[in-house]
N, C-alpha and C positions, 0 to 999 in steps of 0.2 A: 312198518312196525319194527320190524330187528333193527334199521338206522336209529329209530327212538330209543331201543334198547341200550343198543352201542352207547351213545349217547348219555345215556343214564349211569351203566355201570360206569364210563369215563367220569362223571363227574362225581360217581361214589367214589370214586377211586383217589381223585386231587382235592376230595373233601376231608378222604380216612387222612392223607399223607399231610394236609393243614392241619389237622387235630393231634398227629404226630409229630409236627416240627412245634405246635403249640408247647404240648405238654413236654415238649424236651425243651426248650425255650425256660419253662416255668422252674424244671430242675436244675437249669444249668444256673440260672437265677438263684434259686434256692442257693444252689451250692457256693454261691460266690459270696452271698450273701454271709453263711456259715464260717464260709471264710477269712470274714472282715470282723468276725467276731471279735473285742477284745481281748488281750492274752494278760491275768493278772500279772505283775512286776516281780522278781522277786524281793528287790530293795526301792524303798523309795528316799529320795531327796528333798529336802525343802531347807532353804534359808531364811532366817527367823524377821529380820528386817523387810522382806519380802513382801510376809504375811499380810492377808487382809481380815480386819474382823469378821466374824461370822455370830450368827444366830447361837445358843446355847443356855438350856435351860436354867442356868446357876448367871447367865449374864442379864445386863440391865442397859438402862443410857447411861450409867456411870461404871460399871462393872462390865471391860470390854474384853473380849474372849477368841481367841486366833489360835485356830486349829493346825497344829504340824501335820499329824497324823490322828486316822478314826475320826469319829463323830465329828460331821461339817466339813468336813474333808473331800475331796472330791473321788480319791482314791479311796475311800473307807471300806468297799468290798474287800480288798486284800488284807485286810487283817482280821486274823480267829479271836485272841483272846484278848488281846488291849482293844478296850473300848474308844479311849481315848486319848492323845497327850496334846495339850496345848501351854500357851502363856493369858492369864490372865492378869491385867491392868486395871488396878478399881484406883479408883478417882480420890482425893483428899475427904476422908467426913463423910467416906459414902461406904455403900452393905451391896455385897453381891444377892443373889435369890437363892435361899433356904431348899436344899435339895435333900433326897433321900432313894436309895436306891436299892432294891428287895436282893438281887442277886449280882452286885458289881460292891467291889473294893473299888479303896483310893487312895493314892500318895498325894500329897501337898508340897510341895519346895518352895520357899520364898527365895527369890533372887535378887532382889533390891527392898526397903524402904521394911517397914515395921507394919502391925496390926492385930487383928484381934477374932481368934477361933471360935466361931459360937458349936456346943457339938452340945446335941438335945438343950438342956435349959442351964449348961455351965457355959463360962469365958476365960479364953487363956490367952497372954499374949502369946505373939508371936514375933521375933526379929530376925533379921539377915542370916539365910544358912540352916532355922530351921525349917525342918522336916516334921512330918505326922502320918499315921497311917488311919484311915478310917471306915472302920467297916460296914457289912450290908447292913444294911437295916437303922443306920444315925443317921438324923435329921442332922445335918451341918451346914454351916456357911462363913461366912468369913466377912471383917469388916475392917474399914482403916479408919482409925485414930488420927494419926499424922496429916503431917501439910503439905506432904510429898507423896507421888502414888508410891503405889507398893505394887509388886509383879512379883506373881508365884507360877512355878510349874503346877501345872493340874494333868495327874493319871489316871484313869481308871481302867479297871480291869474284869472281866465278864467272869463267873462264877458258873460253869454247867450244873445242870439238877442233878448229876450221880455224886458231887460232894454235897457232905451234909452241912450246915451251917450252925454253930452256936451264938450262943449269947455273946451281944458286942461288949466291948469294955466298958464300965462305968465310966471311966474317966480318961479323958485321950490322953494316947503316948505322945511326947512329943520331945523329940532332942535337935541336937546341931550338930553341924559339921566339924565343930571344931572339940567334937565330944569322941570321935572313934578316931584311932588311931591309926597310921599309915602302917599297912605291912605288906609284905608278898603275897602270893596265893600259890600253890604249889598247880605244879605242870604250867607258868607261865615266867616268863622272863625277870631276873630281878630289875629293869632297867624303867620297869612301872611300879606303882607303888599302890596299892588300895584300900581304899576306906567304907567298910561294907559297913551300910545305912541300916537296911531291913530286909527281911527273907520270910521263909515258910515259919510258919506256926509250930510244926514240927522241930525246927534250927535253934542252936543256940551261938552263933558267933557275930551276932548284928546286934547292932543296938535294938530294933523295935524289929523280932519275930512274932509277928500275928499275922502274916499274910495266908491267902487260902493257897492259891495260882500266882501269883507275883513271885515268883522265884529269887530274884536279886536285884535290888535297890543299892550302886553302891556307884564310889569317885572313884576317879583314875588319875594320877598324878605323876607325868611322865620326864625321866629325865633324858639332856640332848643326846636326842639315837635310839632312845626309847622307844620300843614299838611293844605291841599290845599283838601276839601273834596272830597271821591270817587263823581263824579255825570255824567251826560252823558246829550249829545247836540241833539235834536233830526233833527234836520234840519241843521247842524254844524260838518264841519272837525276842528281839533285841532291838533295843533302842538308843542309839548313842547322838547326845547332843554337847558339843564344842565347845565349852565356857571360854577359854584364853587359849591363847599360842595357834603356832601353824603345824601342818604339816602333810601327811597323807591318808585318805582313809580306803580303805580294801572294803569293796563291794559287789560282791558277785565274783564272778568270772572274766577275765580279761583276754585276750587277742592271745594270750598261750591256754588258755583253759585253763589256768591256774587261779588270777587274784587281779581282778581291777582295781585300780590305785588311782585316787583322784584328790586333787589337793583342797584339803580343808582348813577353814579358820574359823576367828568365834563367830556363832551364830548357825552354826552347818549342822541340818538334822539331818540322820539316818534312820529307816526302818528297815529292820533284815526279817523277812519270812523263815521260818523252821530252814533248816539245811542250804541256807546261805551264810557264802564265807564271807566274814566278817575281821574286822581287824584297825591297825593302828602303828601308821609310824609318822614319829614327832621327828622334828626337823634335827640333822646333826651339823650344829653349831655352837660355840660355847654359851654355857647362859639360857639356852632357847628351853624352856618348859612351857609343858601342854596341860590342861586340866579336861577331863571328860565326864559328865555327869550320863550315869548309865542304868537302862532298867532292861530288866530281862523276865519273862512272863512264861508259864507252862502251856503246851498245845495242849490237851487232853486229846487221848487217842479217840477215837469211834463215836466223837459228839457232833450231830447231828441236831443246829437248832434250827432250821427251816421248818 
């Protein structure tokens, strides 16, 4: 009897210490697991030629939709308040899909070719350079006349429920680039030159202020040696995408802890998270100008939409 005993507690014993090496096995797993976790970015890259179409409620078979940044994106967790920035490409004689949105803004840019605003049951054209701003709550879409596509920038922007929302505009704003004038912007180099689009509702120095959270809608037009200084938004996503020229753009933090610099040309997107340094220097050589088409969106502090 006591040999059975022996016997028994022994194999209690390398049964407790299996269950042991078990359950440490499971957390070390666990832990490693935790650890493989992704870590969001704080800037994202993308090049516009790259792009592949994607899915998108306002697109069709002829109305084709490629996502930089947000919505259809593969990184779209990382961004708070821009919902979305893409290029959309509609087809000759063809209508993208009639969208409406309860709590998101939107900027339009046309890039190339002409067409035609539908926003509730008015039509306006549209040609090369302009711009619109379109609020919550209009039914809008867009269509093309011409024989040629047309490709506009499409932004949207999320609207948290502690702002309150008004009545949209009867009638869309809608201007061009070649309507605001080039100036400086104070605390920023004169060696850049800016054409501020559209801003807060609040603003009166942009051509179209009706934004809720879209903070700054505006061009950058850089002469050679011009830089646009490293600096960072602490409450602020930024968005800079490359029209013409070359040269450097500052993203993040670099191998001194101060400013990574990586060479850009047209077509090079950027998305900078709140409190990433961001920035701009254009090539110094004679002649060499840069043009940067640029938007900037508010974080709201303490919003919580999960």
């Amino acid at each position: 009897m006591p040999r059975i005993e022996g016997r028994a507690r022994t194999k209690s014993i390398v049964e407790s210490r299996a269950l042991k090496l078990l359950l440490l096995s499971l957390l070390l797993a666990h832990g490693l697991r935790a650890q493989d976790r992704p870590i969001d970015p704080t800037w994202l890259h993308r090049y516009v030629p790259d792009l592949v179409e994607a899915k998108a409620d306002l697109a069709s078979q002829t109305c084709h939709y490629r996502p930089m940044f947000g919505e259809s994106d593969e990184d779209s967790r990382s961004l708070q308040t821009v919902t979305r920035f893409g290029e959309v490409t509609l087809d000759a004689h063809r209508s993208c899909q009639t969208v409406t949105y309860d709590r998101q803004e939107e900027i339009y840019f046309v890039v190339e070719g002409g067409g035609v605003l539908h926003y509730e049951d008015q039509v306006q054209g549209l040609r090369k350079h302009d711009f619109t701003y379109l609020a919550p709550g209009v039914r809008h879409s867009i269509s093309n006349d011409a024989d040629q596509a047309l490709r506009v920038i499409v932004m949207g922007f999320k609207i948290p429920s502690s702002i309150s929302i008004g009545a949209p505009m009867l009638h869309p704003k809608i201007a061009n680039l070649e309507d605001a004038k080039e100036e400086t912007v104070s605390g920023h180099p004169n060696s850049v030159l800016y054409k501020l689009l559209a801003g807060l509702r609040s603003g009166k120095r942009d051509l179209i202020d009706e934004a809720y959270v879209m903070d700054s809608f505006f061009w950058m037009d850089f002469t050679p040696g011009g830089t646009n200084w490293p600096h960072h938004h602490e409450f602020a996503e930024e968005i800079y995408l490359v029209i013409d020229g070359q040269g450097e753009m500052v993203a993040g933090s670099g191998m001194d802890g101060v400013a990574g610099r990586y060479p850009a040309k047209p077509g090079d997107a950027y998305y900078f998270r709140p409190n990433c340094t961001v920035g701009f220097y254009n090539q110094d050589k004679p002649g060499a100008k840069a043009y940067i088409l640029a938007v900037r969106a508010r974080v709201p502090l303490h919003e919580d939409e999960e």
